[in-house]
N, C-alpha and C positions, 0 to 999 in steps of 0.2 A: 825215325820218320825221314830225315835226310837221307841214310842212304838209300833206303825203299826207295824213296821218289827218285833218286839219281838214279838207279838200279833200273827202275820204269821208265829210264828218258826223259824226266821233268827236270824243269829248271831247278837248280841248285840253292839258287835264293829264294826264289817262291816256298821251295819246299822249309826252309830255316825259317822261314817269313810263318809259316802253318806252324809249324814247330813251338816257334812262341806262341802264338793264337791259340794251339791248343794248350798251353801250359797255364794260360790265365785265372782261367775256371778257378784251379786249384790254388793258383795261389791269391789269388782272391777270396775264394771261402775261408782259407785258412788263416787272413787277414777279420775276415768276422767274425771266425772262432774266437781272435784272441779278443776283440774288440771287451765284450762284458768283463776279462781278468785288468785290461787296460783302464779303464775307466775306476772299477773295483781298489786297485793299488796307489792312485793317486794321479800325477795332473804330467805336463807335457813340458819337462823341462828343459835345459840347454844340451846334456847326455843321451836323451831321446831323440832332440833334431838333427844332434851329430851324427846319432848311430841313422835317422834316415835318409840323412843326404850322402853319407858315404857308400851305403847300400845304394841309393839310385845311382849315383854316380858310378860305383862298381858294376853295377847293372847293364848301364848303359852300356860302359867300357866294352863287359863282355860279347854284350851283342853286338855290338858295332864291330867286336874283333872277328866274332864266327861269322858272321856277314860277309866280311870280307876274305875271311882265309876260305869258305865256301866256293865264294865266286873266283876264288884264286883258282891256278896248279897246284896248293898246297894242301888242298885235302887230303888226297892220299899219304900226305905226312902227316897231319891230322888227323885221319884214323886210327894209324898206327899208334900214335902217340898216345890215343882214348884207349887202344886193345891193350899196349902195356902197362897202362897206369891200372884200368880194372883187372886186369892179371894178377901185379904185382898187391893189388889192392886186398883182390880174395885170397892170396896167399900169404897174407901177412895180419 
């Protein structure tokens, strides 16, 4: 979705900015899916809070990192860096 929209001349962050907006749906539903096993296995203890506030946190982290290398020059190291990690990824 980035680079289409870079591709088409639209802003860079806008386009990142859509990027997550359309990711939501999904990972939200999949947040519901789990909801009835969540409930089913037991209650919301101090391993549970940790594991969600290091995922938001990690979260966060990352968008706020591709946010900014977006609206950098350093996209185009950024690409590259996405083409040979899923390269080396399907060949391994």
């Amino acid at each position: 979705t980035i680079s289409a929209g870079i591709l088409l001349g639209l802003d860079p962050q806008r386009m990142a900015r859509l990027s997550f907006y359309m990711g939501l749906p999904a990972i939200l539903g999949a947040g519901l899916l789990e909801l009835p096993a969540f409930f089913r296995h037991g209650s919301l203890g101090a391993p549970e809070l940790m594991a969600f506030v290091v995922a938001l946190l990690s979260g966060l982290g990352a968008i706020r990192l591709l946010l900014s290398v977006v609206s950098s020059r350093w996209y185009g190291l950024f690409a590259a860096y996405c083409a040979g990690l899923g390269a080396w990824v399907l060949l391994n």
